[in-house]
C-alpha positions as CSV (number, residue, x, y, z in Angstrom):
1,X,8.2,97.4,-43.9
2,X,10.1,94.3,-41.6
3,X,10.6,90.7,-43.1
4,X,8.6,88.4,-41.0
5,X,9.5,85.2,-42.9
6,X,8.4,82.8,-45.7
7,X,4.9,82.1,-46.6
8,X,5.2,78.9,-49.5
9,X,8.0,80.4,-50.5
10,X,7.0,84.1,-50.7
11,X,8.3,86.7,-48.3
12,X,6.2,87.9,-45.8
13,X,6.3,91.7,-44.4
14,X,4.9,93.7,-41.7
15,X,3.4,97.1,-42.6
16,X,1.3,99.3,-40.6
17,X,0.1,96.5,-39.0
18,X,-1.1,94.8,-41.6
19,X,0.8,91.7,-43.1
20,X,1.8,91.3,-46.9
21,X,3.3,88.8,-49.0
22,X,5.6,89.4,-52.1
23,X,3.7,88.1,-55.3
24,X,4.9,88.3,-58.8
25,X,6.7,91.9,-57.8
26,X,4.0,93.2,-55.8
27,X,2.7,93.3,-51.9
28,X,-0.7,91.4,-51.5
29,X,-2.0,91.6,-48.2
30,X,-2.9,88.5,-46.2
31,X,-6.6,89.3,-45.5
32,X,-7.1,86.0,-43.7
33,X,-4.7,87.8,-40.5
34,X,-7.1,90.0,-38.3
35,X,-5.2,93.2,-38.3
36,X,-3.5,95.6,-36.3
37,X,-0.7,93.1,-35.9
38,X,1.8,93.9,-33.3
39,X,4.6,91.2,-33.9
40,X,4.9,88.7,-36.1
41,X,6.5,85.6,-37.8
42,X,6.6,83.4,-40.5
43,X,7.6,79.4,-41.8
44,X,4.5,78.5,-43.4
45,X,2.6,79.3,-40.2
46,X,1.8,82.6,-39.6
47,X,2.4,83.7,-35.6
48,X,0.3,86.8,-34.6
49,X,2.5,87.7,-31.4
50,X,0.2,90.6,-29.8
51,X,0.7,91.6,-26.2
52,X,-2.0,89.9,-24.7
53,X,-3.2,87.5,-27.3
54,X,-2.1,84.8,-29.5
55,X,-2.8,84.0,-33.2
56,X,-1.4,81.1,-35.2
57,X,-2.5,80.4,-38.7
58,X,-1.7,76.9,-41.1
59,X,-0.8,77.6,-44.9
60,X,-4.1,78.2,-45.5
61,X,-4.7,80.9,-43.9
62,X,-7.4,78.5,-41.3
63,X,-6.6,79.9,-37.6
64,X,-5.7,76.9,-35.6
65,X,-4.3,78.6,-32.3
66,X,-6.2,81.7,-30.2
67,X,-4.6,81.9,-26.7
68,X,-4.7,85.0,-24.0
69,X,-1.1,85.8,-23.0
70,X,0.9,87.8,-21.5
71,X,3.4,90.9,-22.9
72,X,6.3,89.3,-21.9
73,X,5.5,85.8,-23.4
74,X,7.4,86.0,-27.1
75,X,6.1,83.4,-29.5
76,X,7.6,82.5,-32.9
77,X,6.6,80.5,-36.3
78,X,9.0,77.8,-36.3
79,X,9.2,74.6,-38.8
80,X,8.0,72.7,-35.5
81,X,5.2,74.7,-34.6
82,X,4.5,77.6,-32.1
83,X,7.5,78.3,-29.8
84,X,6.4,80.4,-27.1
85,X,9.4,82.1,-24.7
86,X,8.8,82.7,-21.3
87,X,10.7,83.8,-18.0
88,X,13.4,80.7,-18.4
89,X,11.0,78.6,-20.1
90,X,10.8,77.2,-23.9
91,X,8.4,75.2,-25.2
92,X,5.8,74.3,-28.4
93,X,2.1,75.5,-27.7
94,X,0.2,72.8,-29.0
95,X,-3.9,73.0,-30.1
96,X,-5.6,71.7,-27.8
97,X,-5.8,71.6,-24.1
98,X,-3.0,71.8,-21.5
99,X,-3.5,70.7,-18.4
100,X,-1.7,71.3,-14.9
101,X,-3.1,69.2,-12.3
102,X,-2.8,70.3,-8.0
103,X,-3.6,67.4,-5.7
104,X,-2.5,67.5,-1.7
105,X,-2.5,64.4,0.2
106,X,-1.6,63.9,4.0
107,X,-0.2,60.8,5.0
108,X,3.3,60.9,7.1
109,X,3.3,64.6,5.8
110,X,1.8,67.1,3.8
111,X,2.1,66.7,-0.1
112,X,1.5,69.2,-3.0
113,X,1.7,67.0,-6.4
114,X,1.9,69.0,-9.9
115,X,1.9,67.2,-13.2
116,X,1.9,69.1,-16.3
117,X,1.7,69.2,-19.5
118,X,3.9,71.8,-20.8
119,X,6.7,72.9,-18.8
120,X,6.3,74.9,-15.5
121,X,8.1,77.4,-12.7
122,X,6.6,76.8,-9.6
123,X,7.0,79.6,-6.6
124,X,6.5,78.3,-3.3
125,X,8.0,79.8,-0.2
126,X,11.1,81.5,-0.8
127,X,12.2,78.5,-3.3
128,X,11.5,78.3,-7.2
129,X,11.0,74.5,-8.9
130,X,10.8,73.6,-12.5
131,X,8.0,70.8,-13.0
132,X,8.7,69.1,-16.5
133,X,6.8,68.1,-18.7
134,X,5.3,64.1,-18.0
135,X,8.1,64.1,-14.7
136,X,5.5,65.2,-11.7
137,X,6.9,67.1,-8.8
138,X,6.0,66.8,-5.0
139,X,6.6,69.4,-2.6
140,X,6.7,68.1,1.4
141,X,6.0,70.2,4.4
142,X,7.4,67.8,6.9
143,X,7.4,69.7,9.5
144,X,3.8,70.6,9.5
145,X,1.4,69.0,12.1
146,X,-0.6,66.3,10.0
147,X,-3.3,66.6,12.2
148,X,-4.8,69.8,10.8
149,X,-5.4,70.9,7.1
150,X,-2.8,73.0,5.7
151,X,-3.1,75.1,2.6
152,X,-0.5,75.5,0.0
153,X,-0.5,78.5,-1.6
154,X,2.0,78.9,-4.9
155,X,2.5,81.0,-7.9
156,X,2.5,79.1,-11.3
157,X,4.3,80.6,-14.5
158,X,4.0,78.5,-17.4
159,X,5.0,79.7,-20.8
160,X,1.8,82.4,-21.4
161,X,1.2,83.6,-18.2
162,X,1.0,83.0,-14.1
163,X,-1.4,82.1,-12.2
164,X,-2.0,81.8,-8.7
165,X,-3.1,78.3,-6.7
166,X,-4.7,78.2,-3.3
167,X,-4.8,74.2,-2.4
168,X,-6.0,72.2,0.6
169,X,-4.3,69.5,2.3
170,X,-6.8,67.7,4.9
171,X,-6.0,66.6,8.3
172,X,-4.7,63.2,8.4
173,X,-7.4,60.3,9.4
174,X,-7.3,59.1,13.1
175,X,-10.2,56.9,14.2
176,X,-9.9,54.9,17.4
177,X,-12.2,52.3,18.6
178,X,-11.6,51.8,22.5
179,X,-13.7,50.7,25.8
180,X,-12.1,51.4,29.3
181,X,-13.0,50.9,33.1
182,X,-12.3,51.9,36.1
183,X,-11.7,49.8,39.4
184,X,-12.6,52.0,42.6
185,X,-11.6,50.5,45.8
186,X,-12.0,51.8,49.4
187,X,-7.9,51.3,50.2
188,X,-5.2,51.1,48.3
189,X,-4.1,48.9,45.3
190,X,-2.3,47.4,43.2
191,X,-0.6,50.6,41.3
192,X,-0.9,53.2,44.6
193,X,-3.5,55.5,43.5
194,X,-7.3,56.0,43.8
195,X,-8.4,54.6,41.3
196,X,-7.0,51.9,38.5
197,X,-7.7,52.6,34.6
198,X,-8.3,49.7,32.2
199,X,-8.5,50.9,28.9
200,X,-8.9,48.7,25.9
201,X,-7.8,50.1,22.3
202,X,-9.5,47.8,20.0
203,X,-8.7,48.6,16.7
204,X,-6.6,51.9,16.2
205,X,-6.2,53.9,12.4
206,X,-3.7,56.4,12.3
207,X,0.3,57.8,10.4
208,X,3.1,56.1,12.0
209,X,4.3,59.3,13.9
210,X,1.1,59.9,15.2
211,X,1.1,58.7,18.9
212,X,-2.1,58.3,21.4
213,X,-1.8,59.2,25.0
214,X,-4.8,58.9,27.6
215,X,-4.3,60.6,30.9
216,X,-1.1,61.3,30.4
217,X,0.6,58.0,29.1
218,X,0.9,57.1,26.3
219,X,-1.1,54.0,25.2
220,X,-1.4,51.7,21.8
221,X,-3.5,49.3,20.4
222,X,-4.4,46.1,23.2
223,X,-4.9,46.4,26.8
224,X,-3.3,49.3,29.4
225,X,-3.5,49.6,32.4
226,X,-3.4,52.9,34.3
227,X,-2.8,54.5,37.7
228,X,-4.5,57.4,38.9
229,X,-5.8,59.2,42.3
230,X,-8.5,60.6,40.6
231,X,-11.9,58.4,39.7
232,X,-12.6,60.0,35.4
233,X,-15.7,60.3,34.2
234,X,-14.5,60.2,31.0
235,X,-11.7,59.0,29.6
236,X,-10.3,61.4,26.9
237,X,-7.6,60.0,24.3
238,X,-5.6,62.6,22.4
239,X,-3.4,62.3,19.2
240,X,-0.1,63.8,19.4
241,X,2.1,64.8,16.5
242,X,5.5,63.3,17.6
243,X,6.9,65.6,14.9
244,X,5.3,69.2,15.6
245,X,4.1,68.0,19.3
246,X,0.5,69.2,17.9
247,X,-2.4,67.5,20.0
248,X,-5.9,66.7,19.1
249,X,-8.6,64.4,20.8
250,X,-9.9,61.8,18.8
251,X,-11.7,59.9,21.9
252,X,-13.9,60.4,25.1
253,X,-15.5,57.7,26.3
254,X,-17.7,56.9,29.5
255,X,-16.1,53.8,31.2
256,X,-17.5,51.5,32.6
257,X,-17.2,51.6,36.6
258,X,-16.2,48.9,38.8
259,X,-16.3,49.2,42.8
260,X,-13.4,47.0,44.7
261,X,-14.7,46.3,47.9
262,X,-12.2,45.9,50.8
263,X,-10.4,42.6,51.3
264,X,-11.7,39.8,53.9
265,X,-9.4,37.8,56.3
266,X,-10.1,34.3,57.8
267,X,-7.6,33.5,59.9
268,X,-7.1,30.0,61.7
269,X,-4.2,29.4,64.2
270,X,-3.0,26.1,65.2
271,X,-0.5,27.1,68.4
272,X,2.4,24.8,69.1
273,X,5.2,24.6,71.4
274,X,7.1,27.7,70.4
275,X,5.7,28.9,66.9
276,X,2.2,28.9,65.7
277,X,0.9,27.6,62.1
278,X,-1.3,30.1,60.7
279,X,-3.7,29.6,57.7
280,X,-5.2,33.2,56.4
281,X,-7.8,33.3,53.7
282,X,-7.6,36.5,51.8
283,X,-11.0,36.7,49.9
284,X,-12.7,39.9,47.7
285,X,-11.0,43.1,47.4
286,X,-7.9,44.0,45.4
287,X,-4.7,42.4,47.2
288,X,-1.9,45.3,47.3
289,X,1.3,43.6,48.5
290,X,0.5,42.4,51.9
291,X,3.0,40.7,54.3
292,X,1.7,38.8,57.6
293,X,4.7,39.6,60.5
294,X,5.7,36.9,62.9
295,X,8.4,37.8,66.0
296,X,10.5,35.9,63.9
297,X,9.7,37.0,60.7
298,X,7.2,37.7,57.7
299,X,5.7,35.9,54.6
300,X,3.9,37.9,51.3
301,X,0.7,37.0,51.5
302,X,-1.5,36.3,48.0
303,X,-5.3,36.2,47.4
304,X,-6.7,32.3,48.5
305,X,-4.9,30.4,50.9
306,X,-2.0,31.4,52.9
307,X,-0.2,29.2,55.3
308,X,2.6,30.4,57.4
309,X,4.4,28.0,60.1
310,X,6.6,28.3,62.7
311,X,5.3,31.5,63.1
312,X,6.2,33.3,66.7
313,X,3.5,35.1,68.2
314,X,2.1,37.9,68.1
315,X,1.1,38.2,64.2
316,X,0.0,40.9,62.3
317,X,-0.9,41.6,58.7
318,X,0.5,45.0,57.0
319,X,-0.4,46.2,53.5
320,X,2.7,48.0,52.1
């Protein structure tokens, strides 16, 4: 037989399984302890330490702890209670209920939050972390496009057994609220292109790194305005990851469409001596720089009323 401790003062022993207790010169066996016992301890408490389950009993012989464990978790009687041993990790196993609690968030990065109860080793990657007890721990993936879900997948020991978690981060929120048009003209304007691109970004939720671009540019909350020698049907507005370069469209509106017609000129000439004065009305259209071009020089001409003197015949009018 093998001293397991001190029951109210009586010495405790371990015999075919079965645990006894020294009475008045003989062995009484503790009938309250459901027997075969594997390992055991006593300090008033009785610890039934079997390979894959745990029994703890109060001085009365009432069962107070029944846990599923595994053969390498070693748990002992102590005057404090049930102290469980574990791969690195010490602590009391308490009645009651333990709890280790996931959660992953996506803001400006992926998060995995663990708070526990009881003290844990946390496997992730090719790295181990120790989450205390009350003192959560946060795991980052940084580098991890926050515009699509990522799962964290981890191994959990704690001081019975492992486990395995599987948890879901979710895409990060992007929700844009735009209107756009485009201004068609038969010629040339302003920008150079075919077609110019008004797009309006009213109201615009989204992570900091997270950038938009439309057709190209990149654009932001208010008004942009945007070249192109195509006429779009739709204007499409993506979300780009300025940290993993991942893109994703959030946006495709049908704009609204605006025909340019070709500008009008008026022109009056009032000859003199040797110059001319010349009054040009520039009316419709869109106005690219213009210039009108005297012998003796040339003037930028605006949308209204344009009046050139001195000007030395011939004149004429070129859009750059």
């Amino acid at each position: 037989m093998n001293l397991q401790g001190v029951s109210n003062d009586l010495s405790v022993f371990n015999g075919n399984g079965r645990l006894y207790r020294l009475e008045g010169g003989a062995l009484v066996e503790l009938d309250f302890v459901k027997a075969p016992v594997e390992r055991a301890s006593v300090y008033d408490i009785v610890v039934v330490d079997n390979a894959r389950l745990l029994r703890a009993y109060d001085p009365s012989g009432k069962i107070f702890l029944e846990l599923p464990k595994e053969p390498e978790a070693n748990c002992y009687a102590t005057r404090y209670g049930v102290l469980c041993c574990r791969s690195g990790l010490c602590g009391l196993i308490e009645p009651g209920v333990s709890a280790i609690n996931f959660e992953a968030s996506n803001n400006e990065g992926h998060e995995l939050r663990i708070a526990s109860d009881v003290p844990v080793l946390l496997s992730y990657g090719d790295k181990q972390h120790y989450c205390r007890p009350r003192e959560p721990l946060v795991i980052r993936e940084e580098k991890a496009s926050v515009l699509k879900r990522l799962v964290f997948e981890a191994g959990v020991t704690h001081l019975l057994s492992s486990e395995s978690i599987v948890v879901a981060s979710p895409p990060a929120k992007v929700s844009v609220e735009a209107y756009g048009r485009v201004y068609e003209s038969t010629g040339l304007h302003e920008c150079g292109g075919l077609s110019l691109v008004e797009l309006m970004i009213k109201r615009v939720e989204k992570p900091g790194r997270v950038k938009l671009e439309a057709l190209g540019r990149e654009v932001s909350e208010g008004q942009s305005t945007i070249c192109t020698d195509r006429n779009p049907d739709t204007l499409f507005i993506e979300a780009v990851d300025a940290v993993s370069g991942d893109r994703v469209g959030v946006v495709d509106l049908k704009p609204e469409r605006v025909f340019i017609p070709g500008p009008k000129y008026t022109v009056n000439v009032e000859h003199g001596g040797e110059s001319s004065t010349i009054e040009l009305r520039v009316e419709d259209g869109e106005l690219v720089r213009a210039v009108l071009k005297c012998r003796n020089g040339e003037a930028p001409l605006k949308q209204g009323v344009n009046i050139v003197k001195e000007c030395t015949l011939p004149a004429e009018i070129y859009v750059i």
